[in-house]
VOPAGU-2260 file (C-alpha; in pm, 1 decimal, decimal comma):
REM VOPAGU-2260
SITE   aa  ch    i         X         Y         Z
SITE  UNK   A    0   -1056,1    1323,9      40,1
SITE  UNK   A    1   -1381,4    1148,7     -36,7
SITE  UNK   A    2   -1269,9    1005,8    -390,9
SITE  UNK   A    3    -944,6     912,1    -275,8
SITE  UNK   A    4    -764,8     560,1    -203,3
SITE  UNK   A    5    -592,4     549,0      96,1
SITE  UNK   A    6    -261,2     320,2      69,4
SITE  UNK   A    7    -177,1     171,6     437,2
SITE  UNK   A    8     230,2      47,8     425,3
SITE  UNK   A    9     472,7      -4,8     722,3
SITE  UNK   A   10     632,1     314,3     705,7
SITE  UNK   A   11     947,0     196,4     878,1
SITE  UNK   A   12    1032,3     -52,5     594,9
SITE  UNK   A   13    1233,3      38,3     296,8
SITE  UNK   A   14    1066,3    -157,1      -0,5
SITE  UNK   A   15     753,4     -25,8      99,3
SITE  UNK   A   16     896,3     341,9     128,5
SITE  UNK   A   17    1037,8     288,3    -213,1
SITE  UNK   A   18     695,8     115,6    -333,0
SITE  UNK   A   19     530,7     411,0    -219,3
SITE  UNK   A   20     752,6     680,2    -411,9
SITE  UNK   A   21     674,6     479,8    -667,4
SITE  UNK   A   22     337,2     536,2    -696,1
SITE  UNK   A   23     341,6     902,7    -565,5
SITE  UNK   A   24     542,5     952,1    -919,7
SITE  UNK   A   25     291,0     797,0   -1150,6
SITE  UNK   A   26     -14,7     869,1    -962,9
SITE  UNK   A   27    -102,2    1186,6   -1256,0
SITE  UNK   A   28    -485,5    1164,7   -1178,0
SITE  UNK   A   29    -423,2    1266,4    -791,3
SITE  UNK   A   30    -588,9     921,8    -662,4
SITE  UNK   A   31    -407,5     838,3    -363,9
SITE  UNK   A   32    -374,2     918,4     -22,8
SITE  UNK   A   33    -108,3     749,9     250,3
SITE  UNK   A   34     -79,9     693,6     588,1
SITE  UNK   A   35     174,8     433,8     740,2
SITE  UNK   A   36      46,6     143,8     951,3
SITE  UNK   A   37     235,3     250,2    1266,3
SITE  UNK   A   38      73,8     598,4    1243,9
SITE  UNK   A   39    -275,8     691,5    1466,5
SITE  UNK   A   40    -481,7     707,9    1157,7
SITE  UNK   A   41    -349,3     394,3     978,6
SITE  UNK   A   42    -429,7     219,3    1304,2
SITE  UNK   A   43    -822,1     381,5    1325,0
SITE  UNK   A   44    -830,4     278,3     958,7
SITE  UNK   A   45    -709,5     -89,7    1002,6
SITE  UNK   A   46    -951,9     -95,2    1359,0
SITE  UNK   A   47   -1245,4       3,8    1143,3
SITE  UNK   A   48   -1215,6    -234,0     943,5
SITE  UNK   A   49   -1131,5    -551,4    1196,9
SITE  UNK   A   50    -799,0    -590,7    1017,1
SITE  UNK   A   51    -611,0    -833,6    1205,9
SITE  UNK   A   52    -246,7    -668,1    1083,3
SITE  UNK   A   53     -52,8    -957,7    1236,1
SITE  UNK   A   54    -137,0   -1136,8     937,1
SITE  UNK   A   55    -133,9    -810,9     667,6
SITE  UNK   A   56     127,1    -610,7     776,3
SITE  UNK   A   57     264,8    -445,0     461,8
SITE  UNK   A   58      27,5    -290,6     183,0
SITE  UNK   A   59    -354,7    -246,3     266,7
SITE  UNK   A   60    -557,7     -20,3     -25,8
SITE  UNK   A   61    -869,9     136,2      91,2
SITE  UNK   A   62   -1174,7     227,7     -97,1
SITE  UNK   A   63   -1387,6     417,1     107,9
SITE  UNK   A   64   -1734,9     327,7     108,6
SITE  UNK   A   65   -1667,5      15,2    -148,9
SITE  UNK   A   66   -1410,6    -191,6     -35,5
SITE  UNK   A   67   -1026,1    -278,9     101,3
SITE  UNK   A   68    -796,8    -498,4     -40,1
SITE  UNK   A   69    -487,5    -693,3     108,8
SITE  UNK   A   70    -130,8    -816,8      -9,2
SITE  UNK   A   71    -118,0    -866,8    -366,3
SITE  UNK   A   72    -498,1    -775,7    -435,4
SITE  UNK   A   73    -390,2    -441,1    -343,0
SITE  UNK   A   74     -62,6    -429,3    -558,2
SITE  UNK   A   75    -250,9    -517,7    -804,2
SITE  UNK   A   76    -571,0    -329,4    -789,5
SITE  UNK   A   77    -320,6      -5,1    -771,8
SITE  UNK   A   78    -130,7     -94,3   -1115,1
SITE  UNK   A   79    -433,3     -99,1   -1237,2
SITE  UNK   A   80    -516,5     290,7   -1073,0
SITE  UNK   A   81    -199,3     394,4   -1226,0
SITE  UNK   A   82    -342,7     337,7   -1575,1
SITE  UNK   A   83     -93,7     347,0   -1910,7
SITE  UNK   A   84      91,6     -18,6   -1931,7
SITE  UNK   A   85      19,3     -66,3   -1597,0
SITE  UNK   A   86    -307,5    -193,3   -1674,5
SITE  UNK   A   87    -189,6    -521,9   -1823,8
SITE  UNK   A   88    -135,3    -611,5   -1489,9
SITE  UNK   A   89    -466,7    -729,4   -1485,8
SITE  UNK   A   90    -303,8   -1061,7   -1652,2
SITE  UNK   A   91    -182,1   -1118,4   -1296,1
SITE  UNK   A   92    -501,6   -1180,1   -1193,5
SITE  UNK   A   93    -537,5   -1489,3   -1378,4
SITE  UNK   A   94    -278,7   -1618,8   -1143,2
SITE  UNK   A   95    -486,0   -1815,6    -827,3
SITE  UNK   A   96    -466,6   -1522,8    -544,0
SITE  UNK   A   97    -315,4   -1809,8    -317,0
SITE  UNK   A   98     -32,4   -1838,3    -565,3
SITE  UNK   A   99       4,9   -1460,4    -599,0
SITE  UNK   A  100     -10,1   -1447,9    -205,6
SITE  UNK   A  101     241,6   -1697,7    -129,0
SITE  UNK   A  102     484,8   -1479,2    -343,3
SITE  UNK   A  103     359,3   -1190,6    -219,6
SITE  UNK   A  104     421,6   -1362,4     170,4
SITE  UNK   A  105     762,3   -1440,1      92,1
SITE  UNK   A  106     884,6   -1107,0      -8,6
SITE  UNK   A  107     703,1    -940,5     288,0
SITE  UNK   A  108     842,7   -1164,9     550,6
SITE  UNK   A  109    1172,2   -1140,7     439,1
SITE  UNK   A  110    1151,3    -769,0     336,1
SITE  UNK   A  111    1351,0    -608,6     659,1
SITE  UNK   A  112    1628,2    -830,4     565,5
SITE  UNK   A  113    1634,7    -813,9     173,5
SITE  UNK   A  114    1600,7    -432,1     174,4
SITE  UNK   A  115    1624,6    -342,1     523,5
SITE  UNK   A  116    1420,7    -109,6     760,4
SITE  UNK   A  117    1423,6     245,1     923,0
SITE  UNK   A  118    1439,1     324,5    1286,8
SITE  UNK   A  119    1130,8     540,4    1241,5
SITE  UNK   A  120     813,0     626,9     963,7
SITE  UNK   A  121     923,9     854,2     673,6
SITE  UNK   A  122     863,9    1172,0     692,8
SITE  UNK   A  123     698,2    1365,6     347,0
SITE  UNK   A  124     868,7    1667,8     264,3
SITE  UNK   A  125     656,9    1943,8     243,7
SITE  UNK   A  126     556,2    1919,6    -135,2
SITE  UNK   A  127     409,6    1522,7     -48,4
SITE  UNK   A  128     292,5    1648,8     299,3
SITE  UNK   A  129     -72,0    1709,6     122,4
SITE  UNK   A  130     -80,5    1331,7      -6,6
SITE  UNK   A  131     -32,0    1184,2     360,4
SITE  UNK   A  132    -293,4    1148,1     654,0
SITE  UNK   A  133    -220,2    1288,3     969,9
């Protein structure tokens, strides 16, 4: 657990469920861990850090002991973890991060009613159980 990023998402919302898949697919080197926002750990992880989640309340990467990252930052800074093509994501970067957020704002405050939401936080089936904090 020590050399692994944790990936904070609002488990009840369906772009980040899908965002999430995502990355458990391509993740080959084992770097990720997850945990939704809603759940007990997500919310000890956000509290530790003084995360004010009213105003991040959809994708938080965590590097423990280095750093955490917010909103696009964190999309972008786990392309780049994913390795292959996905590294020329990095071009994105060149993009002002208050451009890239505003983007990034617009898709996550409309994201419930663009993809739509669950009543409750996915549940991993057993094989992805190992991936997810309790």
């Amino acid at each position: 657990m020590e050399n692994k990023k944790i990936i904070l998402f609002d488990g009840v919302c369906n772009l980040c469920n899908s965002s999430v898949q995502f990355v458990i697919k391509r993740d080959k080197k084992d770097i990720f861990r997850y945990a939704a926002l809603q759940s007990e750990i997500g919310q000890e992880l956000v509290n530790q850090r003084h995360i004010d989640t009213s105003k991040v309340d959809s994708i938080i990467l965590i590097e423990p002991g280095v750093a955490y990252y917010t909103k696009s930052d964190a999309a972008l800074e786990i392309a780049q973890d994913l390795g292959g093509l996905w590294k020329l994501t990095a071009v994105f970067t060149w993009i002002p991060t208050s451009i890239r957020n505003s983007i990034y704002n617009l898709v996550a405050k409309n994201r419930y009613k663009w993809f739509g939401k669950q009543d409750a936080c996915m549940i991993p089936t057993p094989e992805l159980k190992a991936k997810f904090l309790d």
